[in-house]
PyMOL Python script that loads the backbone (N, CA, C, O; Angstrom):
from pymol import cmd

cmd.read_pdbstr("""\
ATOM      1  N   UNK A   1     -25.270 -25.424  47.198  1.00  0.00           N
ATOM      2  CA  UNK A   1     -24.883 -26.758  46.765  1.00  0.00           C
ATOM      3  C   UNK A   1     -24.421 -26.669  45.315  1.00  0.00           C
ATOM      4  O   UNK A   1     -25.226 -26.377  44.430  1.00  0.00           O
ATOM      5  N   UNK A   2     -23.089 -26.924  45.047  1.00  0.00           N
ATOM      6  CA  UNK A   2     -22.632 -27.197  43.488  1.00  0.00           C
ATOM      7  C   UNK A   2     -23.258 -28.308  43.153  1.00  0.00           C
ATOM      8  O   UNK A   2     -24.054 -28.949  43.839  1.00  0.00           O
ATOM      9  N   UNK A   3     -22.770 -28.589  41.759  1.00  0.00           N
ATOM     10  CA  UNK A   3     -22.878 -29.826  41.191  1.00  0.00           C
ATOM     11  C   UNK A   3     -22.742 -30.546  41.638  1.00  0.00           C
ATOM     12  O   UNK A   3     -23.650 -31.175  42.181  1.00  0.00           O
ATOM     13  N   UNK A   4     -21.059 -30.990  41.675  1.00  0.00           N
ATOM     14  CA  UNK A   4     -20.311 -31.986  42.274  1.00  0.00           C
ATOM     15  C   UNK A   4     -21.502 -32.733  43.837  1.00  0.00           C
ATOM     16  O   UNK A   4     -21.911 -33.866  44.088  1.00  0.00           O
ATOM     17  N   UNK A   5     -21.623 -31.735  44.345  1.00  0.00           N
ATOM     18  CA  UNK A   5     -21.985 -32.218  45.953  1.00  0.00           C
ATOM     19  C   UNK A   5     -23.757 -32.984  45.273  1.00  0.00           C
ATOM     20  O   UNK A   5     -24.061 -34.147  45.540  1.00  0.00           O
ATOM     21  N   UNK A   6     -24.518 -32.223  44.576  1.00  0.00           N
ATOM     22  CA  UNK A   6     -25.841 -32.769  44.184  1.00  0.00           C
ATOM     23  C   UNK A   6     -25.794 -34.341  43.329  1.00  0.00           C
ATOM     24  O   UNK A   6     -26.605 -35.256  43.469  1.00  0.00           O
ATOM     25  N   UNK A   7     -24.762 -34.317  42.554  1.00  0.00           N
ATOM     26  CA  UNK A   7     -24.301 -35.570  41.537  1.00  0.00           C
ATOM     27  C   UNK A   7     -23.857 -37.002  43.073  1.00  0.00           C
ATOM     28  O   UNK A   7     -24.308 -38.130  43.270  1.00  0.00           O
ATOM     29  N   UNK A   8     -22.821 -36.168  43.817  1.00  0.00           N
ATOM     30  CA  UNK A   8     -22.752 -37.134  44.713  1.00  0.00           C
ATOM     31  C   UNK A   8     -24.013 -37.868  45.995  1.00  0.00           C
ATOM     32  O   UNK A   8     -24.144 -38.956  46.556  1.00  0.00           O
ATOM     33  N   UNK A   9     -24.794 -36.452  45.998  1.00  0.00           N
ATOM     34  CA  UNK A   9     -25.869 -37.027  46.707  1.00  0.00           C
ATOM     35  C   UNK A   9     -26.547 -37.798  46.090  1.00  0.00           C
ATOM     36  O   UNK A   9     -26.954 -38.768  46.730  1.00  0.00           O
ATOM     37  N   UNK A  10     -26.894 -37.703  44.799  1.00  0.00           N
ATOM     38  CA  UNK A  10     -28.105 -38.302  43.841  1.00  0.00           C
ATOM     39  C   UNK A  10     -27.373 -39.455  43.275  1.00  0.00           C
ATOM     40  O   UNK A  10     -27.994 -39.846  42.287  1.00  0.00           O
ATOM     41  N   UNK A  11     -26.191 -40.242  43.512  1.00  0.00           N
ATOM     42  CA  UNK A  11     -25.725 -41.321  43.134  1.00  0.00           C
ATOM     43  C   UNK A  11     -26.056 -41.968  44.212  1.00  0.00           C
ATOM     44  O   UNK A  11     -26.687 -43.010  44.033  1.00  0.00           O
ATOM     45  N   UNK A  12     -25.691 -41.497  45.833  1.00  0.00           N
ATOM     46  CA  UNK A  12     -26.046 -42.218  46.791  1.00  0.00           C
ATOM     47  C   UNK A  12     -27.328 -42.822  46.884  1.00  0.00           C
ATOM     48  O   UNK A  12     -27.447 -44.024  47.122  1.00  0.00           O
ATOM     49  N   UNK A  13     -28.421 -41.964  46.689  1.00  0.00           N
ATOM     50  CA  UNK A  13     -30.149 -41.822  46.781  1.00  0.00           C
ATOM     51  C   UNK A  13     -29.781 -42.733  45.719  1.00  0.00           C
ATOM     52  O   UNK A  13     -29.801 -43.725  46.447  1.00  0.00           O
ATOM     53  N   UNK A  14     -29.507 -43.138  44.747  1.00  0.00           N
ATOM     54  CA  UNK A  14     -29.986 -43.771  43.358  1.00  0.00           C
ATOM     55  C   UNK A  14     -29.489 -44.924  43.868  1.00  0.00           C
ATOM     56  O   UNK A  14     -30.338 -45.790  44.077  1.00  0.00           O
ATOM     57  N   UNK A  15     -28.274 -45.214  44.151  1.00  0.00           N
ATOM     58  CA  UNK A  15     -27.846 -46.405  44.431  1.00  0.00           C
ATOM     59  C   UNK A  15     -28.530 -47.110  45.714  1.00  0.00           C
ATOM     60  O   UNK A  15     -28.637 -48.336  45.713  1.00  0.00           O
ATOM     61  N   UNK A  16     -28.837 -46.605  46.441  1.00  0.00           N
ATOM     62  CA  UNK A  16     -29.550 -47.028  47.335  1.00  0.00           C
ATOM     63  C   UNK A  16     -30.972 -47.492  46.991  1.00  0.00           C
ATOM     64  O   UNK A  16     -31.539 -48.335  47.686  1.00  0.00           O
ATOM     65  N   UNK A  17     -31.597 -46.882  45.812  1.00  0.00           N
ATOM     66  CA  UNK A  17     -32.684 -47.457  45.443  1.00  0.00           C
ATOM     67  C   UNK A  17     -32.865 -48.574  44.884  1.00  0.00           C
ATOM     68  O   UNK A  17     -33.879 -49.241  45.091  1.00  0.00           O
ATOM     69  N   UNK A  18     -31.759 -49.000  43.971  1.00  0.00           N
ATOM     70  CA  UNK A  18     -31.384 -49.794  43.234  1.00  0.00           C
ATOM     71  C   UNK A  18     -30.943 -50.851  43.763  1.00  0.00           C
ATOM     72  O   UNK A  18     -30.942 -51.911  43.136  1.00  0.00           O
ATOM     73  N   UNK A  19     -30.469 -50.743  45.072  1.00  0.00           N
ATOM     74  CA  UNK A  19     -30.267 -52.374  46.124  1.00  0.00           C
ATOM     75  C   UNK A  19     -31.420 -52.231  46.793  1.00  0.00           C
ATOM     76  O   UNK A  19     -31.888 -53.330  47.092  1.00  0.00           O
ATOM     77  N   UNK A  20     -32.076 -51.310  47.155  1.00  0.00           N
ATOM     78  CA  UNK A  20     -33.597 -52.058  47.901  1.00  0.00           C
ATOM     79  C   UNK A  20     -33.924 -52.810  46.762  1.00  0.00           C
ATOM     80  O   UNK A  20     -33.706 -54.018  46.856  1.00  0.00           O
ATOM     81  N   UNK A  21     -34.550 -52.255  45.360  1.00  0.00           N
ATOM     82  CA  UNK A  21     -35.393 -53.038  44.894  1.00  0.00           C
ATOM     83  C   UNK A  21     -34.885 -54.306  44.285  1.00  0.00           C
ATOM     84  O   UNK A  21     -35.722 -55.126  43.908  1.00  0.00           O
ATOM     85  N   UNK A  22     -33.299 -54.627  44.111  1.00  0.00           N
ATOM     86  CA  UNK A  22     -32.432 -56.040  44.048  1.00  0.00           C
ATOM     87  C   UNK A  22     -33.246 -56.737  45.100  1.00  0.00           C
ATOM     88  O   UNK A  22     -34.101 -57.584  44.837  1.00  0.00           O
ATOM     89  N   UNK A  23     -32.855 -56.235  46.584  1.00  0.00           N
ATOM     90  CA  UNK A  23     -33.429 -56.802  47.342  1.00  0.00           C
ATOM     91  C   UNK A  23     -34.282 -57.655  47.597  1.00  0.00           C
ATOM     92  O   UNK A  23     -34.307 -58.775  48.108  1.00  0.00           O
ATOM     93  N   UNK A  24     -35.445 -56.487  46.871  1.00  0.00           N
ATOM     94  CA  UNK A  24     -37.357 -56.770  47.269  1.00  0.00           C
ATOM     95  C   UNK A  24     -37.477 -58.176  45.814  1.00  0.00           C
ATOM     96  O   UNK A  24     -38.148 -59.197  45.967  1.00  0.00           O
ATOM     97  N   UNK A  25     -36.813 -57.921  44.747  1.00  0.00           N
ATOM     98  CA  UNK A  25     -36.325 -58.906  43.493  1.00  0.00           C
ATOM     99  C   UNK A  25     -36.412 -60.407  44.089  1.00  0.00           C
ATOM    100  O   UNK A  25     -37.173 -61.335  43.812  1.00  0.00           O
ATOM    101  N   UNK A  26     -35.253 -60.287  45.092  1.00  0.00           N
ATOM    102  CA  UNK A  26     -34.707 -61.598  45.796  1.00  0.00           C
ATOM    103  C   UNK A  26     -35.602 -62.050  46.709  1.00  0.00           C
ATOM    104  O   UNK A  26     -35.806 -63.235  46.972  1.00  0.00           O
ATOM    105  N   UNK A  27     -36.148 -61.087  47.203  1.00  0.00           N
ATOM    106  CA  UNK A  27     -37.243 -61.566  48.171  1.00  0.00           C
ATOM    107  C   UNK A  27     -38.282 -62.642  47.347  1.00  0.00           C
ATOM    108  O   UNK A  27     -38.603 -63.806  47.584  1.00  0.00           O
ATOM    109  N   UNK A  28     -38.572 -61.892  46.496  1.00  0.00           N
ATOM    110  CA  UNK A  28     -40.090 -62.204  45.713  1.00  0.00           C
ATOM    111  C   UNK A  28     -39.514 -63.406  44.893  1.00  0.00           C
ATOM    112  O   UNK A  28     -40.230 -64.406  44.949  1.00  0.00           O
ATOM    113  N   UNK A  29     -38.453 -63.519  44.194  1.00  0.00           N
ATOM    114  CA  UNK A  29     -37.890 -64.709  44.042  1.00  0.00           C
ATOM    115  C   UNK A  29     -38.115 -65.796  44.398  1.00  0.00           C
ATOM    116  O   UNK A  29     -38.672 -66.733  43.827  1.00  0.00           O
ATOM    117  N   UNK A  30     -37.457 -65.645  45.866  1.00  0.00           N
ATOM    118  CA  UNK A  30     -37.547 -66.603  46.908  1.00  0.00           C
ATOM    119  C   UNK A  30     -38.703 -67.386  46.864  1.00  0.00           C
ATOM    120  O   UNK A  30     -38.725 -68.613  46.775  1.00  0.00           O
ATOM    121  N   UNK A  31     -39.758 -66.559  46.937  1.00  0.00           N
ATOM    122  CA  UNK A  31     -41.196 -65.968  47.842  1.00  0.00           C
ATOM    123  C   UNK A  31     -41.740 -67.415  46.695  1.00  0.00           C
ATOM    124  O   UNK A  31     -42.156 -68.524  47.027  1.00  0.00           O
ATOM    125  N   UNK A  32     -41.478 -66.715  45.003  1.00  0.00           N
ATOM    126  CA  UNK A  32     -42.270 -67.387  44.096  1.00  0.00           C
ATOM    127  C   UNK A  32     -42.150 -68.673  44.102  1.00  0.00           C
ATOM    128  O   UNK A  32     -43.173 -69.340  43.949  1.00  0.00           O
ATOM    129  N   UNK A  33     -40.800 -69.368  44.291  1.00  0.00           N
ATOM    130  CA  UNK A  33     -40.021 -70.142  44.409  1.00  0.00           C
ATOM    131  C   UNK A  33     -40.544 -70.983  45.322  1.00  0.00           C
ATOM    132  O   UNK A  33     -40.578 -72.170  44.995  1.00  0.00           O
ATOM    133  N   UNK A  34     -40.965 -70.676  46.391  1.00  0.00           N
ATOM    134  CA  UNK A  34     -41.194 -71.484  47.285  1.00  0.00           C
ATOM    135  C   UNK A  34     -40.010 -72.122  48.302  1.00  0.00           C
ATOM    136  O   UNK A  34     -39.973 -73.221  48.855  1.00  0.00           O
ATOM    137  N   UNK A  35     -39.093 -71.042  48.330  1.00  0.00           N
ATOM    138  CA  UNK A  35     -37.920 -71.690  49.015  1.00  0.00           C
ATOM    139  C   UNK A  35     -38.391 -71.509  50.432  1.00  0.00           C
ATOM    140  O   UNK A  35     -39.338 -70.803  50.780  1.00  0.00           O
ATOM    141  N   UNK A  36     -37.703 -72.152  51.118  1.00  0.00           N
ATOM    142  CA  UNK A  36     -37.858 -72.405  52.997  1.00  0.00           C
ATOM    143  C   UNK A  36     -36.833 -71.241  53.299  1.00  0.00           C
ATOM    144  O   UNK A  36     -36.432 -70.369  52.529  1.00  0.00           O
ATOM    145  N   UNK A  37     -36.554 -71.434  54.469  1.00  0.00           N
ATOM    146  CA  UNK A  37     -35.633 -70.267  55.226  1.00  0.00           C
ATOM    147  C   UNK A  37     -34.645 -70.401  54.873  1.00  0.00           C
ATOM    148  O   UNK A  37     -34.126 -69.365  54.456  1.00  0.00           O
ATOM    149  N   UNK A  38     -33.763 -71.716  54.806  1.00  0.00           N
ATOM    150  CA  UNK A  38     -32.654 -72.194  54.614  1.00  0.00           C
ATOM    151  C   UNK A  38     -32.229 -71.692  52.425  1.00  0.00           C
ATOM    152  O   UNK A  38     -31.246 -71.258  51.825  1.00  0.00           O
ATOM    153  N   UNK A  39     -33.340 -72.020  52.117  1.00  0.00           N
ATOM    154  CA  UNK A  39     -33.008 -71.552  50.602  1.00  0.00           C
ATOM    155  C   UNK A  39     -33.233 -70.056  50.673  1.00  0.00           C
ATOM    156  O   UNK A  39     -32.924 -69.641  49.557  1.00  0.00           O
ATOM    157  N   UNK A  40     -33.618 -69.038  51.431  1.00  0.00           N
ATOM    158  CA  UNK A  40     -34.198 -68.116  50.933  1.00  0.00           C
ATOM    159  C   UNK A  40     -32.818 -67.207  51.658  1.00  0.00           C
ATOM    160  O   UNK A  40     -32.474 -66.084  51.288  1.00  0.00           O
ATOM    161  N   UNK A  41     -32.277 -67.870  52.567  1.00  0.00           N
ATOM    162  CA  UNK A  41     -30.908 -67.197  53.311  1.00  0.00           C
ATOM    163  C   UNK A  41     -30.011 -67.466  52.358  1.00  0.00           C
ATOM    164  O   UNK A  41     -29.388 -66.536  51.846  1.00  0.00           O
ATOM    165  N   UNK A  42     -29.853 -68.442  52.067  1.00  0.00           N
ATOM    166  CA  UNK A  42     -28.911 -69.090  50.476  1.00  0.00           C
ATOM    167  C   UNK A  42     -29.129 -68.121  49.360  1.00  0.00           C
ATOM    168  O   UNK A  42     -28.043 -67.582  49.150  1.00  0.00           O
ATOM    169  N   UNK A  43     -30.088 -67.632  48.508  1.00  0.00           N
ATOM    170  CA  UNK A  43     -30.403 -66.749  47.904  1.00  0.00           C
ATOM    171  C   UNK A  43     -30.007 -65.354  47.851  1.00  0.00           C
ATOM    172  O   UNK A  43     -29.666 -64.807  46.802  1.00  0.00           O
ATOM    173  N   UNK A  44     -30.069 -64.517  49.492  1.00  0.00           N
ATOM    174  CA  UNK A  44     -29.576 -63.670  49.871  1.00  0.00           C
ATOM    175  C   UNK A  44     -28.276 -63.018  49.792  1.00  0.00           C
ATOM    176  O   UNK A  44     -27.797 -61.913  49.537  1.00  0.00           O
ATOM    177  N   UNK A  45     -27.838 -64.464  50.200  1.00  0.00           N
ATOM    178  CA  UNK A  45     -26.175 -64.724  50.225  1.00  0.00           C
ATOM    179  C   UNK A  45     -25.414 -64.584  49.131  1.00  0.00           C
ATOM    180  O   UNK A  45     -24.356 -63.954  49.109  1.00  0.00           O
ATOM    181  N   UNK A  46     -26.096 -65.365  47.856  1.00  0.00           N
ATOM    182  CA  UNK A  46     -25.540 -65.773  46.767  1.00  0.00           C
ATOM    183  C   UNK A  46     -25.711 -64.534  46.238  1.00  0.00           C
ATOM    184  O   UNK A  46     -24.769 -63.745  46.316  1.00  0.00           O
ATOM    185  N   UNK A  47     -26.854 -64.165  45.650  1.00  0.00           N
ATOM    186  CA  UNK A  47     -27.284 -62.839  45.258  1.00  0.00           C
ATOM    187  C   UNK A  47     -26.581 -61.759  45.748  1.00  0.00           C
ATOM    188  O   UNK A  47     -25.708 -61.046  45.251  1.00  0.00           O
ATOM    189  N   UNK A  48     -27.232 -61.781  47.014  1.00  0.00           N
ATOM    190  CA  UNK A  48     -26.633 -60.457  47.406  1.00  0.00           C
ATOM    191  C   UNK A  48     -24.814 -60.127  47.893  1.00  0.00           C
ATOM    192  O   UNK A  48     -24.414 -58.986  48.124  1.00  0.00           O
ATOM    193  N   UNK A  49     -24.220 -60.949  47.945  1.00  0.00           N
ATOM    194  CA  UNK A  49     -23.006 -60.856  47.763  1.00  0.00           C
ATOM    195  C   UNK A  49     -22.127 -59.779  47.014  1.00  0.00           C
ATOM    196  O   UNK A  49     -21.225 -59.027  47.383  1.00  0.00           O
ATOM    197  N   UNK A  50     -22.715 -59.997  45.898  1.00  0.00           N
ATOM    198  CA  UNK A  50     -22.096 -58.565  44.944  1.00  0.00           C
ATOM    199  C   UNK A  50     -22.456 -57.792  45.320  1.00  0.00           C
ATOM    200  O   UNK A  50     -21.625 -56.978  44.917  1.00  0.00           O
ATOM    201  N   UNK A  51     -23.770 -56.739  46.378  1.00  0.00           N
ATOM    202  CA  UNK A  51     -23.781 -55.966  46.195  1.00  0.00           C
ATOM    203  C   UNK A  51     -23.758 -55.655  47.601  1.00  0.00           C
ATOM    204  O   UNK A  51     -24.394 -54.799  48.216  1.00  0.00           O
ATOM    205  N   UNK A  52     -22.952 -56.462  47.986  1.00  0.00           N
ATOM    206  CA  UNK A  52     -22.377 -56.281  49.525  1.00  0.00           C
ATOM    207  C   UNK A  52     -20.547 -56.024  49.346  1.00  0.00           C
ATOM    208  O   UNK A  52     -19.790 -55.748  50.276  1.00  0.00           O
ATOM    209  N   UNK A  53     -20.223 -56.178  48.138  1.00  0.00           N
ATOM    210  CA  UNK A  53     -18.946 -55.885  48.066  1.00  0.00           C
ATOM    211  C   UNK A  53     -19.036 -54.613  46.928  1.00  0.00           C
ATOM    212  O   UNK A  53     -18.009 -54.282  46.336  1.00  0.00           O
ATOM    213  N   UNK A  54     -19.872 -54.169  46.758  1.00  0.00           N
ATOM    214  CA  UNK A  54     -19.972 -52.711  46.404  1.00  0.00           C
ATOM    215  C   UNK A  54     -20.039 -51.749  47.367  1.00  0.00           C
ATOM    216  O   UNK A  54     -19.462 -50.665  47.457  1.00  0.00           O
ATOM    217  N   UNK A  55     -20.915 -52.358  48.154  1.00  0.00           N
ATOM    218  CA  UNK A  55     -20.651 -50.944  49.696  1.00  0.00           C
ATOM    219  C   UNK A  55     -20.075 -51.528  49.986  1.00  0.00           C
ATOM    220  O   UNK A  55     -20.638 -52.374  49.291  1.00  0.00           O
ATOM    221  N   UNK A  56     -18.969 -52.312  50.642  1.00  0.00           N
ATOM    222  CA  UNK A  56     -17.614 -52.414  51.295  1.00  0.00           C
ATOM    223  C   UNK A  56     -16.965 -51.687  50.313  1.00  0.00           C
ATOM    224  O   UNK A  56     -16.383 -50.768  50.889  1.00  0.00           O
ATOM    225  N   UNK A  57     -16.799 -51.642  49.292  1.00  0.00           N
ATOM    226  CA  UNK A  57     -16.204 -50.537  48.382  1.00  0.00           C
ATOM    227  C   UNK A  57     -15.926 -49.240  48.880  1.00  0.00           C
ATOM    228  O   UNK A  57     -15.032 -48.541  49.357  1.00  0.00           O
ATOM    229  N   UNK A  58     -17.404 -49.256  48.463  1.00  0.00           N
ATOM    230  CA  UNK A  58     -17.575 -47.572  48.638  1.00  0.00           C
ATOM    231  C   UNK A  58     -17.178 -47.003  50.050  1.00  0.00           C
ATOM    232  O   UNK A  58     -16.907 -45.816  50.233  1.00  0.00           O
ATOM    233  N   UNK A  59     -17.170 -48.217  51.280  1.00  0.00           N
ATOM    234  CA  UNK A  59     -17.069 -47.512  52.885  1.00  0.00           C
ATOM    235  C   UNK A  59     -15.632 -47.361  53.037  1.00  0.00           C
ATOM    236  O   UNK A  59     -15.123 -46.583  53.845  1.00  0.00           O
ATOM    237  N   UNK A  60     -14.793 -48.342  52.012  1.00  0.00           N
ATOM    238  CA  UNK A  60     -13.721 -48.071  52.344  1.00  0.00           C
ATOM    239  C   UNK A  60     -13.095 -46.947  51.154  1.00  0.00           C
ATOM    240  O   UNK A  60     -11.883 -46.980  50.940  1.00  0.00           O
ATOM    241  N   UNK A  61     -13.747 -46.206  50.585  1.00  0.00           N
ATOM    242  CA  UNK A  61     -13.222 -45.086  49.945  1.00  0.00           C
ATOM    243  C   UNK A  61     -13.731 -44.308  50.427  1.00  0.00           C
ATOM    244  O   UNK A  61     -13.797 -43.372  49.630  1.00  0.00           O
ATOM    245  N   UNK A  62     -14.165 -44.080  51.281  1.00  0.00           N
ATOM    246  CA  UNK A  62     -14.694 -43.170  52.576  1.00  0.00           C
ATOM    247  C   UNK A  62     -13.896 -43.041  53.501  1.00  0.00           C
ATOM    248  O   UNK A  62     -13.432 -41.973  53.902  1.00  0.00           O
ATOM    249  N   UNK A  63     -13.689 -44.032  53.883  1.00  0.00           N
ATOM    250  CA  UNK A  63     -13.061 -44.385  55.123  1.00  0.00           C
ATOM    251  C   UNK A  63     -11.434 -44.072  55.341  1.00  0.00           C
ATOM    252  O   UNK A  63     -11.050 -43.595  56.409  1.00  0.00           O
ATOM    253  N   UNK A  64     -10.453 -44.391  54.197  1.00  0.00           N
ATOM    254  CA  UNK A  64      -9.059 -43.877  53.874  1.00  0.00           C
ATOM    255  C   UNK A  64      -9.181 -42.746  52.984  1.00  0.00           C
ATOM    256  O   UNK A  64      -8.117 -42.218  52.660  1.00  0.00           O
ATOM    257  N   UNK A  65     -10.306 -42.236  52.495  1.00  0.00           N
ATOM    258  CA  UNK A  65     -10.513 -40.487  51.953  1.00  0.00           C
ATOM    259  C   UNK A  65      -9.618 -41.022  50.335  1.00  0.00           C
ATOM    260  O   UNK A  65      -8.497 -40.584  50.073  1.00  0.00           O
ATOM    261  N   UNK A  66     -10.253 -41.857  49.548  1.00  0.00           N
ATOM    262  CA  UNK A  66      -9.514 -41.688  48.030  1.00  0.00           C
ATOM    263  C   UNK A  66      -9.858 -41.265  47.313  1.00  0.00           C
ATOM    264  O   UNK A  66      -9.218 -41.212  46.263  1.00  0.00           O
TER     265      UNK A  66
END
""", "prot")
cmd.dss("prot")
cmd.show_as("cartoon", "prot")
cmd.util.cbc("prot")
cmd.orient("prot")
């Protein structure tokens, strides 16, 4: 394994850690908040939006090889 291939694995692993715990953030948010289902799907949405158009990003620079 070069660099290159370890840097790319360990961005994946990192980035992936970094939206669970956004995630678990939004959850507990919610959670503190006291929102119902309807606010806590709203939350998700709003929130997590950006980092739902970061992996659409990334799948589609995968996907056409850029």
């Amino acid at each position: 394994m070069n660099f290159e291939q370890f840097e790319e694995l360990a961005l994946m692993i990192g980035l992936a850690a970094v939206i669970g715990f956004m995630m678990f953030i939004i959850w507990d948010l919610g959670k503190r908040s006291n929102a119902g289902k309807f606010g806590m799907a709203v939350l998700f949405f709003a929130l997590g939006l950006g980092m739902l158009g970061f992996i659409i990003k990334g799948v589609l620079k995968v996907f056409f090889d850029i």
